[in-house]
N, CA, C and O of each residue as an XYZ file, in Angstrom:
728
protein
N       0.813     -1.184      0.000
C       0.000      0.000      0.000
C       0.864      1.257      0.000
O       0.449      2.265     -0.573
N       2.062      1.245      0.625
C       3.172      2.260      1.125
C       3.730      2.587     -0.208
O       4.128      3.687     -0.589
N       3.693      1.233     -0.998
C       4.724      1.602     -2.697
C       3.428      2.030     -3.363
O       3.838      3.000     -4.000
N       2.060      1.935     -3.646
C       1.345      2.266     -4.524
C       1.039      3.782     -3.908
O       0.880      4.660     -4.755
N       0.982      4.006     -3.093
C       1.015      5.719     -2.257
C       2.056      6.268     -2.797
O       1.744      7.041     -3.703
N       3.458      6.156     -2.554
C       4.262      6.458     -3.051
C       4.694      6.782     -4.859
O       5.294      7.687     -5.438
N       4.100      5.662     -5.236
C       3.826      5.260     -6.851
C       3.200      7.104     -7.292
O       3.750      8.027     -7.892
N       2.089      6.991     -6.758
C       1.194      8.083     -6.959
C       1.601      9.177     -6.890
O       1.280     10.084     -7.657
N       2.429      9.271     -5.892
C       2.892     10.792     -5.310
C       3.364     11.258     -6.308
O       2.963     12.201     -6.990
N       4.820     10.174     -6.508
C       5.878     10.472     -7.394
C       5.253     11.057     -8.681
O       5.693     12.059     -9.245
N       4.212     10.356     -9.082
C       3.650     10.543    -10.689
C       3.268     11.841    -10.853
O       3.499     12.533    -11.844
N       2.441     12.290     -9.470
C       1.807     13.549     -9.489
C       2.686     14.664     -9.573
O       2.473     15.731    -10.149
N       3.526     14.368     -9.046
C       4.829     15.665     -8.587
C       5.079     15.513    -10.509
O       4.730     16.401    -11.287
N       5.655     14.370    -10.882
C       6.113     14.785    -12.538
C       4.972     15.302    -13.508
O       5.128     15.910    -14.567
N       4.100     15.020    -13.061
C       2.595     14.984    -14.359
C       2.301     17.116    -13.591
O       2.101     17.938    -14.485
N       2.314     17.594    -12.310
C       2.591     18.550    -12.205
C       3.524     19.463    -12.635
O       3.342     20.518    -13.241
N       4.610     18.915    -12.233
C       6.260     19.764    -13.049
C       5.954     19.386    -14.319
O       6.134     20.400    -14.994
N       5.631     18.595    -14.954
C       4.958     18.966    -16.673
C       4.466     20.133    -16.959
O       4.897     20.979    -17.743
N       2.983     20.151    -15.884
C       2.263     21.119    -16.252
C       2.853     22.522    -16.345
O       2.732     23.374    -17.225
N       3.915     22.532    -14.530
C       4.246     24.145    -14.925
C       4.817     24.146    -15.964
O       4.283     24.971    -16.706
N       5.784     23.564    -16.510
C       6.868     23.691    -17.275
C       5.966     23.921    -18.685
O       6.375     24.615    -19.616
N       5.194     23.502    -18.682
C       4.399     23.922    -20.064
C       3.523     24.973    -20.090
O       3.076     25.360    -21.169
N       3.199     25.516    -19.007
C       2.625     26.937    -18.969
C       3.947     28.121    -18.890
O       4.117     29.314    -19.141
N       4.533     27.247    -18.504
C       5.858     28.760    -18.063
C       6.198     28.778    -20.034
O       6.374     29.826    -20.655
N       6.216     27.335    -20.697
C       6.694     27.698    -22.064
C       5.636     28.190    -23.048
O       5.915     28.479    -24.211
N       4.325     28.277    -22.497
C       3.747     28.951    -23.357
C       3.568     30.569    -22.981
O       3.037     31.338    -23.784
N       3.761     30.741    -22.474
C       3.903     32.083    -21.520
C       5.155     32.820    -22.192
O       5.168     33.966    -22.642
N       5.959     32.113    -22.163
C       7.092     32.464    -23.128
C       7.142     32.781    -24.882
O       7.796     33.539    -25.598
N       6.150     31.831    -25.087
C       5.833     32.602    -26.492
C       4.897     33.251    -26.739
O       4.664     33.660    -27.877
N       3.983     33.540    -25.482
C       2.744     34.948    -26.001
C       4.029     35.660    -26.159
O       4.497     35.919    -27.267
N       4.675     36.016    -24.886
C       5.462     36.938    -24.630
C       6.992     37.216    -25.666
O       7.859     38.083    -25.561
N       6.902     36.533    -26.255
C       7.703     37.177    -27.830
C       7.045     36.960    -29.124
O       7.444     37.357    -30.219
N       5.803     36.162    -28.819
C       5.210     36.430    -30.062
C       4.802     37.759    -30.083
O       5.034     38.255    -31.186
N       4.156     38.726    -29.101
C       3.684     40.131    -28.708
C       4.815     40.855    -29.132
O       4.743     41.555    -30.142
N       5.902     40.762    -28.443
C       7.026     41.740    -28.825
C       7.499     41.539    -30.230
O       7.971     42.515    -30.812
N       7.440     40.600    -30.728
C       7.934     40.359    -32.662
C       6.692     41.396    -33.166
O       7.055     42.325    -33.888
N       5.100     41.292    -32.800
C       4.528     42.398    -33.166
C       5.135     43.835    -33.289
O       5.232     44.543    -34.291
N       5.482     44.052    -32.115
C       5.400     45.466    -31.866
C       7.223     45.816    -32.181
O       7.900     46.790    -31.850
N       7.483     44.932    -32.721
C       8.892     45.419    -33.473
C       8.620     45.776    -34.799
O       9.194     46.706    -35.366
N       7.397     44.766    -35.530
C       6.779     45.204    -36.486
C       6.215     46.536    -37.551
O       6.251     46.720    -38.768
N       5.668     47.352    -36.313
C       4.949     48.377    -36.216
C       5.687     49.259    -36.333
O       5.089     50.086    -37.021
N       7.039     49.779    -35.989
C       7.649     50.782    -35.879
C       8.428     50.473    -37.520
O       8.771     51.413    -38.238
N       8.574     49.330    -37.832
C       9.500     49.320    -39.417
C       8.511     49.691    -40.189
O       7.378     49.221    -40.088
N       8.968     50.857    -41.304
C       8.120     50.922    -42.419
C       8.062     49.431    -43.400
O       9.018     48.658    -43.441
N       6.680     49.188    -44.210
C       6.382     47.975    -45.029
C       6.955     48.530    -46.204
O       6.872     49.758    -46.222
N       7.354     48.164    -46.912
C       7.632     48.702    -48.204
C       7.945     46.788    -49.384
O       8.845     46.144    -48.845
N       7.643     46.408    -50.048
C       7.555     45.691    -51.099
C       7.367     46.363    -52.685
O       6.475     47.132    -53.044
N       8.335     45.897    -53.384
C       8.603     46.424    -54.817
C       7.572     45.108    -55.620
O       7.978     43.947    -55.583
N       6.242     45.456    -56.316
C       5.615     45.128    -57.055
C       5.660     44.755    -58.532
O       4.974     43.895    -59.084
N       6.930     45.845    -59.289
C       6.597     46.022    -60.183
C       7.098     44.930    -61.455
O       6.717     45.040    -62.620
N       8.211     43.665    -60.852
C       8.191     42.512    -61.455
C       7.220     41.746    -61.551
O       7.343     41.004    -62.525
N       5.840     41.505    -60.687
C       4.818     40.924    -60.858
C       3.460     41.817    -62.072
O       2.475     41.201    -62.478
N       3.719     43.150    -62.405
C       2.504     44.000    -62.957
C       3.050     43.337    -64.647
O       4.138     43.116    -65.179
N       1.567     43.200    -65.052
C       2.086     42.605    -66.314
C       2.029     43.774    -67.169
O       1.415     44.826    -66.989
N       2.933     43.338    -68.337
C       3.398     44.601    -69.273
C       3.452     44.164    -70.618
O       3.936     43.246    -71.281
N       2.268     45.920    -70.863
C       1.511     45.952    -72.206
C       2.507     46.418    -73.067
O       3.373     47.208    -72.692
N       2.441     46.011    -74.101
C       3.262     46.625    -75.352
C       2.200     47.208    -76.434
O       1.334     46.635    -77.096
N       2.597     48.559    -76.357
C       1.453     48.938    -77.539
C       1.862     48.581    -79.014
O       3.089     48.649    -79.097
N       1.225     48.190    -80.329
C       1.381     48.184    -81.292
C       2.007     49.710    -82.357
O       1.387     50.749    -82.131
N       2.869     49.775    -83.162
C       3.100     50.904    -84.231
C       1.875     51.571    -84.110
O       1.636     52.337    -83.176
N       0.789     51.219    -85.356
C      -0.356     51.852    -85.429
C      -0.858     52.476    -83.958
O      -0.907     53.706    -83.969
N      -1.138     52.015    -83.034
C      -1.568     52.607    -81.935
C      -1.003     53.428    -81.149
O      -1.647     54.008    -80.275
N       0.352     53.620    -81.340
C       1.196     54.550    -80.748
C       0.350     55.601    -80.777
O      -0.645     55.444    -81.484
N       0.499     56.970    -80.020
C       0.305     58.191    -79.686
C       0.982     59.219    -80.111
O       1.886     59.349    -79.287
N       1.091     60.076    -80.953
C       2.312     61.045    -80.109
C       2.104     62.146    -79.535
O       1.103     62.759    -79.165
N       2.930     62.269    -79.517
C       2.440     64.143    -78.305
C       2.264     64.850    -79.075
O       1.225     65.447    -78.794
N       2.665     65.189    -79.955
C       1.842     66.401    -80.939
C       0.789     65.937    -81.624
O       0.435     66.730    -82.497
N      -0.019     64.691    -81.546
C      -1.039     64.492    -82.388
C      -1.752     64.901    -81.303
O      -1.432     64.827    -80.116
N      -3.306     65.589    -82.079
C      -4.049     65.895    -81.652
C      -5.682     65.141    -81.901
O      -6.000     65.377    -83.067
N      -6.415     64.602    -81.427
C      -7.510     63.698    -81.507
C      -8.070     64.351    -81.337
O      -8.059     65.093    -80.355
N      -9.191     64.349    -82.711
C     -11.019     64.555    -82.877
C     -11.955     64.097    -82.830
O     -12.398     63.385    -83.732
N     -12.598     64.381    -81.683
C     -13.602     63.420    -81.529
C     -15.230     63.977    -82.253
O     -15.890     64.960    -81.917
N     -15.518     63.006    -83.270
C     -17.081     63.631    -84.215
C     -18.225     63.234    -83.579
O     -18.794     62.249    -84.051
N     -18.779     63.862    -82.451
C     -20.038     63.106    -82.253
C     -21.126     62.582    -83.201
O     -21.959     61.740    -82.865
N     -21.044     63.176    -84.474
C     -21.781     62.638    -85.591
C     -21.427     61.374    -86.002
O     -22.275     60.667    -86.547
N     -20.092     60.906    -85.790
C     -19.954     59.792    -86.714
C     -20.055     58.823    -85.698
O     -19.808     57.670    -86.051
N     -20.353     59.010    -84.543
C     -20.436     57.799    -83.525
C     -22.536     57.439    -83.529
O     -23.565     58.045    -83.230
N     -22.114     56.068    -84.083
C     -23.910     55.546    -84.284
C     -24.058     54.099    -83.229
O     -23.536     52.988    -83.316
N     -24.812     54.567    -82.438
C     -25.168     53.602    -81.660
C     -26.142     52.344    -81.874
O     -27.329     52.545    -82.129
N     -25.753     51.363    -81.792
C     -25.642     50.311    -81.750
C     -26.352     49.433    -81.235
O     -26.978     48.631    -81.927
N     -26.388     49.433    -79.543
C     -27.384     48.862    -79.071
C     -28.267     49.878    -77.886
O     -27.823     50.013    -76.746
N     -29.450     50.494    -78.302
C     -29.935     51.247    -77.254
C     -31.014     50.822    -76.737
O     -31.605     49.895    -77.292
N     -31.479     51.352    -75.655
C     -32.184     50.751    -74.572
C     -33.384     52.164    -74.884
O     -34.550     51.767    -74.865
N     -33.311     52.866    -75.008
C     -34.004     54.780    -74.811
C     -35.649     54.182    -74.995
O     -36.410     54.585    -74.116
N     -36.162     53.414    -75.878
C     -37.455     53.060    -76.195
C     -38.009     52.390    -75.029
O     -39.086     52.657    -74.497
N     -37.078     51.389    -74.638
C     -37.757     50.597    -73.181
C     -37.575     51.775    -72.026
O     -38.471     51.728    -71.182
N     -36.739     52.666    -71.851
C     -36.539     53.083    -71.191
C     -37.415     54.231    -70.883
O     -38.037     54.297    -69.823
N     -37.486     55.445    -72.119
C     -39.109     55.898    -72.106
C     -39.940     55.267    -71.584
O     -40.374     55.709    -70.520
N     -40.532     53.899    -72.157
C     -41.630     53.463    -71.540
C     -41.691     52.993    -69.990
O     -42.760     52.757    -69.426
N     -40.313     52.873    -69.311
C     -40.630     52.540    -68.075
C     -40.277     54.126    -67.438
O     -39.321     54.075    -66.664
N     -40.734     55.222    -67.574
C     -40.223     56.815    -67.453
C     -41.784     57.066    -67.530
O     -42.363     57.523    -66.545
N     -42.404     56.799    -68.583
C     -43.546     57.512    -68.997
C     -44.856     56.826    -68.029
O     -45.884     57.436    -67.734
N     -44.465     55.178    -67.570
C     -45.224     54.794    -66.779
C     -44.808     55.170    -65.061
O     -45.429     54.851    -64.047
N     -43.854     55.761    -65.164
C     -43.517     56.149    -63.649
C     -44.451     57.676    -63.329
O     -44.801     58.093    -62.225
N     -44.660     58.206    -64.472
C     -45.049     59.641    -64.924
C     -46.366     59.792    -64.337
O     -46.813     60.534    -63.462
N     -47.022     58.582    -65.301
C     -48.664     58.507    -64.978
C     -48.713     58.022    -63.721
O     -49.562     58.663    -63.102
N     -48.269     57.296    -63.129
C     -48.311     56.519    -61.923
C     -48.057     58.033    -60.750
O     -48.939     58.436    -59.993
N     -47.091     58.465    -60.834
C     -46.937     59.840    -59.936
C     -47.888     61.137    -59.716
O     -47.836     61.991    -58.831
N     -49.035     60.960    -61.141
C     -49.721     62.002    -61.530
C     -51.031     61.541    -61.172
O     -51.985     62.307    -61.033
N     -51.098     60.091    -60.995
C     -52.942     59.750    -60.555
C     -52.352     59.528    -58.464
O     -53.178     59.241    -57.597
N     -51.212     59.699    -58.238
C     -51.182     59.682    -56.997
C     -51.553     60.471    -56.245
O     -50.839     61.473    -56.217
N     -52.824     60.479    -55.244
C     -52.911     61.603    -54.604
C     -52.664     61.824    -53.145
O     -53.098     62.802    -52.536
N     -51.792     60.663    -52.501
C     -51.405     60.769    -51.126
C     -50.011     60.316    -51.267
O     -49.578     59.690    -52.234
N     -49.234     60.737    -50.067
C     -47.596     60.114    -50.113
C     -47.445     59.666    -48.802
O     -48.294     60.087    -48.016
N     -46.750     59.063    -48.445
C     -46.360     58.512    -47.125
C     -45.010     59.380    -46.138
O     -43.808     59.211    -46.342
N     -45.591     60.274    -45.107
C     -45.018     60.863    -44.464
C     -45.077     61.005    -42.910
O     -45.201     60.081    -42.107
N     -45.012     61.783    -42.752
C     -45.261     61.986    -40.540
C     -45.198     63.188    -40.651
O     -44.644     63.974    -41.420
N     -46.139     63.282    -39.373
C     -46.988     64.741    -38.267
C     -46.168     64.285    -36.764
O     -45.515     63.262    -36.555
N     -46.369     65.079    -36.115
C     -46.539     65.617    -34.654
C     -47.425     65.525    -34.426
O     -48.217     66.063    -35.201
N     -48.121     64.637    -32.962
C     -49.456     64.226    -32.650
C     -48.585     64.826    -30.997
O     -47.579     64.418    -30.417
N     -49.560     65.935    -30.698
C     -49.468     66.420    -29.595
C     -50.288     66.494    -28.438
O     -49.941     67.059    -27.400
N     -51.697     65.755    -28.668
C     -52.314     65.413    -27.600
C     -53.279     63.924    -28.549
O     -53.823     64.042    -29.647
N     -53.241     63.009    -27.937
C     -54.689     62.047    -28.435
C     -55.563     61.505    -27.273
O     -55.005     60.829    -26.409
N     -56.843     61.743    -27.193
C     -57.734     61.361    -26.128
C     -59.048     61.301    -26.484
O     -59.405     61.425    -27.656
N     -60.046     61.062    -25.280
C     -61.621     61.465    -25.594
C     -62.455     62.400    -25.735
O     -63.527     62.376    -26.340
N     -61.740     63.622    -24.914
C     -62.260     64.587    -24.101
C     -61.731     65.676    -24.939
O     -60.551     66.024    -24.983
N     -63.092     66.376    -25.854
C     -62.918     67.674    -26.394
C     -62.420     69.048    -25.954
O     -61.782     69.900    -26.572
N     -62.928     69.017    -24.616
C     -62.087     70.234    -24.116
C     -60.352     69.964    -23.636
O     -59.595     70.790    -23.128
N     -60.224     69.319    -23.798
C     -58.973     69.410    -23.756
C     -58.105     69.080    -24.488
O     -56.919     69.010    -24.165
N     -58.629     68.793    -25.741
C     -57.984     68.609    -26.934
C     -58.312     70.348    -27.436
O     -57.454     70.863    -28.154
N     -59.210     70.965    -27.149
C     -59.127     72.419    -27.573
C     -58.339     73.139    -26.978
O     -57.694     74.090    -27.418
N     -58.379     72.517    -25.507
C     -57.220     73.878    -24.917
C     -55.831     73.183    -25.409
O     -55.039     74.124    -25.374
N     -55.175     72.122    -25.815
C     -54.068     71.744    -25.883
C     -53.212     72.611    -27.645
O     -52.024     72.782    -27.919
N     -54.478     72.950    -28.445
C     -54.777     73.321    -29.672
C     -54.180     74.545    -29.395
O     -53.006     74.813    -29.654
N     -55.335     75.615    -28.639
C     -54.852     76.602    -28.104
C     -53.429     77.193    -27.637
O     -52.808     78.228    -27.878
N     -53.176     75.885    -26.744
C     -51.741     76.353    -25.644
C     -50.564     76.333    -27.202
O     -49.675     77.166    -27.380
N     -50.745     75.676    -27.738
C     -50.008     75.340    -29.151
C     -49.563     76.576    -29.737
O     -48.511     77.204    -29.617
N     -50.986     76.848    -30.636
C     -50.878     78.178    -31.165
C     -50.356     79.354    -29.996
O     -49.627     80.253    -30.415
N     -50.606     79.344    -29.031
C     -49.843     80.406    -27.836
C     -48.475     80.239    -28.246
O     -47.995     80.860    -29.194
N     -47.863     79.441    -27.572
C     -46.424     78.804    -27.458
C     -45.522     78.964    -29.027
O     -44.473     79.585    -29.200
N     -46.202     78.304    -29.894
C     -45.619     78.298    -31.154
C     -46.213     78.761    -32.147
O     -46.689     78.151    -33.104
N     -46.190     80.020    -31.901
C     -46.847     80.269    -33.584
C     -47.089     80.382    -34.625
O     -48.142     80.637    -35.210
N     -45.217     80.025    -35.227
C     -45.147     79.766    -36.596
C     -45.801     78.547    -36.960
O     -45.969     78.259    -38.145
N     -46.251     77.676    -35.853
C     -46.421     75.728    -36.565
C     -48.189     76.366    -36.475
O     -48.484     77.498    -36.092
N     -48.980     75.514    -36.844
C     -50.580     75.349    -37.191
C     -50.593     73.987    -36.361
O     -49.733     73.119    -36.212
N     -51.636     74.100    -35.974
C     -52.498     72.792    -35.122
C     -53.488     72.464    -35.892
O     -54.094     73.376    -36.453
N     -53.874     71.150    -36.096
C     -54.889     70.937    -36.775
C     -55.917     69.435    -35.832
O     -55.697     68.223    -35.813
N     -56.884     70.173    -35.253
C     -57.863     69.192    -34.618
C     -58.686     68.121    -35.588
O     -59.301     68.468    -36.596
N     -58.581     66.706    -35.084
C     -59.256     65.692    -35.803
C     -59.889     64.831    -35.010
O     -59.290     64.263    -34.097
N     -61.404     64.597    -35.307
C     -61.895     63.890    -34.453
C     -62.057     61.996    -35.114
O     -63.178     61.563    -35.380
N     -61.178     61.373    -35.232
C     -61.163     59.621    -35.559
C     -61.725     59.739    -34.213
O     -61.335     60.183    -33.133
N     -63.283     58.918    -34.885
C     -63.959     58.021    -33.648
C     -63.046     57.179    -33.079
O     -62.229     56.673    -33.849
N     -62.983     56.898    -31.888
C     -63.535     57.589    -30.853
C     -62.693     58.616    -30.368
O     -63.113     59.179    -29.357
N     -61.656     58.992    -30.806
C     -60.528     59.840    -30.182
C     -60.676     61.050    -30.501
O     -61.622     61.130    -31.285
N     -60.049     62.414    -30.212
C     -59.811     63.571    -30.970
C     -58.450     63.306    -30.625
O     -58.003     62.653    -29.683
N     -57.591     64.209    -31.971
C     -56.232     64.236    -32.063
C     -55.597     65.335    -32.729
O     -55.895     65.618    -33.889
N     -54.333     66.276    -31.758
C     -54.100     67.590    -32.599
C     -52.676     66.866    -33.233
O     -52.141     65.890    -32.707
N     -52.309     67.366    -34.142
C     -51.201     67.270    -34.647
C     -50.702     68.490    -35.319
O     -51.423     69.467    -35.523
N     -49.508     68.423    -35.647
C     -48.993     69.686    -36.093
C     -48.026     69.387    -37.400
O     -47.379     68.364    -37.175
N     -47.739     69.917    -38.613
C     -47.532     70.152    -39.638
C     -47.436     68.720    -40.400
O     -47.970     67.721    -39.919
N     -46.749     68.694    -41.570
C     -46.858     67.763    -42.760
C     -45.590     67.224    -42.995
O     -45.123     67.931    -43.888
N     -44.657     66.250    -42.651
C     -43.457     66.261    -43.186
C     -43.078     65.167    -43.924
O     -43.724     64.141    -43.716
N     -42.094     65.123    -44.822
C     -41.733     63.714    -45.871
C     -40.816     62.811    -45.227
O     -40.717     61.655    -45.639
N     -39.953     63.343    -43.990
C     -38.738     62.479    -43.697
C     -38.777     63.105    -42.141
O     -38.953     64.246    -41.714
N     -38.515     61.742    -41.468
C     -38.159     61.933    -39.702
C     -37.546     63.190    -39.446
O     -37.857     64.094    -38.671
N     -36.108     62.993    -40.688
C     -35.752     64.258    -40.241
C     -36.066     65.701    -40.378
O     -35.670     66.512    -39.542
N     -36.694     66.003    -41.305
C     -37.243     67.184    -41.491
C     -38.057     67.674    -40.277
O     -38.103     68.865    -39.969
N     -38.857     66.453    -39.434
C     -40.057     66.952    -38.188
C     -39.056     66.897    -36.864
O     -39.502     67.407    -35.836
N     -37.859     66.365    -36.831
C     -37.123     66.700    -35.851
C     -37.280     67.900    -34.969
O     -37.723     68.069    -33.833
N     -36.810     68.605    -35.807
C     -36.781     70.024    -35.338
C     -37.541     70.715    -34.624
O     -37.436     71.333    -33.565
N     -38.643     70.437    -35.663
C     -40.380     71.057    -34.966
C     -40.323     69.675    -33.365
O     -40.121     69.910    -32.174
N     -40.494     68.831    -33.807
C     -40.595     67.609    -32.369
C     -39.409     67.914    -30.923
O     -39.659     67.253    -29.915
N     -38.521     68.612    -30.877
C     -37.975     68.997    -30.411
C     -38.524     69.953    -29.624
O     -38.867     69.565    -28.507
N     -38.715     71.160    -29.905
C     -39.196     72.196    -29.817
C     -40.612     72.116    -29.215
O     -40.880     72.846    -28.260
N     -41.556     71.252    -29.729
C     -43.019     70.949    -29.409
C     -42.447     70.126    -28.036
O     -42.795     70.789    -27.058
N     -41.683     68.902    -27.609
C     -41.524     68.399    -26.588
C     -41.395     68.904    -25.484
O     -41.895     68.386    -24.485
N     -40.533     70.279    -25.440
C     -40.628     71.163    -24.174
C     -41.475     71.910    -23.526
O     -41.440     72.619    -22.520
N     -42.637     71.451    -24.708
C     -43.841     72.543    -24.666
C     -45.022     71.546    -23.920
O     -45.872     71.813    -23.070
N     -44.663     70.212    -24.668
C     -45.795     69.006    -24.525
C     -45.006     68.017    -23.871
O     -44.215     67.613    -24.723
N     -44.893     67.662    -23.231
C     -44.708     66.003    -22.785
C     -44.693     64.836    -23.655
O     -44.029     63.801    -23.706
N     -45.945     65.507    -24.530
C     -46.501     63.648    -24.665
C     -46.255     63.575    -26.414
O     -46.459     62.545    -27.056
N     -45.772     64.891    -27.033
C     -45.889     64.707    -28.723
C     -44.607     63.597    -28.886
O     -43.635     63.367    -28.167
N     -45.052     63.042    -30.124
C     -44.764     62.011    -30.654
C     -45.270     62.221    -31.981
O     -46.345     62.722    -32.311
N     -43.869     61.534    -33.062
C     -44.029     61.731    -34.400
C     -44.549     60.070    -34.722
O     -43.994     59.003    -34.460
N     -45.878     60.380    -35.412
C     -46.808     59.843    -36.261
C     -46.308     59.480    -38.087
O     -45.717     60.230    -38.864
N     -46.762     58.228    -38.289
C     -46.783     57.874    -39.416
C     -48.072     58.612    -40.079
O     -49.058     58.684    -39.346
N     -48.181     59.188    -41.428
C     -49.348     59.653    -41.994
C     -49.663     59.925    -43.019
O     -48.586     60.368    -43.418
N     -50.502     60.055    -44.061
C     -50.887     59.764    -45.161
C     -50.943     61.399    -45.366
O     -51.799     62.077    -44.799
N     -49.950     61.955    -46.225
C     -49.653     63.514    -46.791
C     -50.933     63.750    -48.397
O     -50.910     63.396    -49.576
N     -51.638     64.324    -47.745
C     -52.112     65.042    -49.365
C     -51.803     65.461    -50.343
O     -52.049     66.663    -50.440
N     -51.298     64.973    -51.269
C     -50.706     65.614    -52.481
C     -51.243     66.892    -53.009
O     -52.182     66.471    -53.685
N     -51.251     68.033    -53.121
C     -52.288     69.596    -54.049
C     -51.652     69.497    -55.311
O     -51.965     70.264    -56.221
């Protein structure tokens, strides 16, 4: 029992001194693999390319020279393969399509929404007080009334105004909404 105790010990002590010995050697190569980096960094890179770039030889006829001078005839250039006919027609149907449209998809400022008319009037009111370049416009969607304030195409454009209305209101919030086209 005394030799298989012993057996054990011994093994553990070497199967341990393994272990450090193999952390101390990997420890050793973070620690110059890191520093080979940062020796790296301070040398400029520089590599010469220009035995690998392949190289054109121009023909006689195509030569250039510096005193020739090139005319270019837009008349004599005839095109070949054009698209302009399909292309009109998908132009001319974007045309009509834009011209029977009579709403666009934009956002308002909704500065009060509730049940209660009087206080969707005084909120109307305090509005026009406070800000008087913007317009309020009262809407009654059953069952709610709702003021909102101007017309815009992009978040960001109502920023500004929503900003400004927030210090005034608490509760405005920019609305998705269906813009009238005139």
């Amino acid at each position: 029992m005394k030799k298989n105790l012993k057996f054990r010990i011994q093994n553990l002590e070497s199967t341990t001194h393994g272990l450090f010995t193999f952390s101390i050697l990997n420890f050793t190569c973070c620690l110059l693999l890191s520093f080979s980096g940062f020796a790296q960094k301070n040398k400029p890179y520089h590599e010469d390319l220009s035995k690998l770039r392949p190289k054109i030889e121009l023909q006689e006829d195509t030569k250039i020279k510096k005193d020739t001078i090139i005319e270019k005839n837009p008349e004599s250039i005839t095109p070949t393969k054009t698209v302009n006919t399909k292309v009109d027609a998908i132009l001319d149907s974007l045309d009509l399509f834009n011209l029977m449209r009579k709403y666009i998809d934009g956002y308002t400022i909704q500065i009060y929404s509730g049940q209660k008319r009087e206080e969707a009037m005084n909120s109307k009111k305090k509005m026009q007080d406070e800000v008087p370049e913007l317009i309020a416009n009262l809407q009654y969607l059953q069952p709610k009334f709702r003021v909102t304030v101007g017309k815009y195409f992009s978040k960001l454009e109502a920023q500004k105004d929503l900003l400004t209305l927030r210090r005034k209101f608490s509760t405005a919030i920019l609305v998705p909404e269906k813009i009238l086209i005139k």
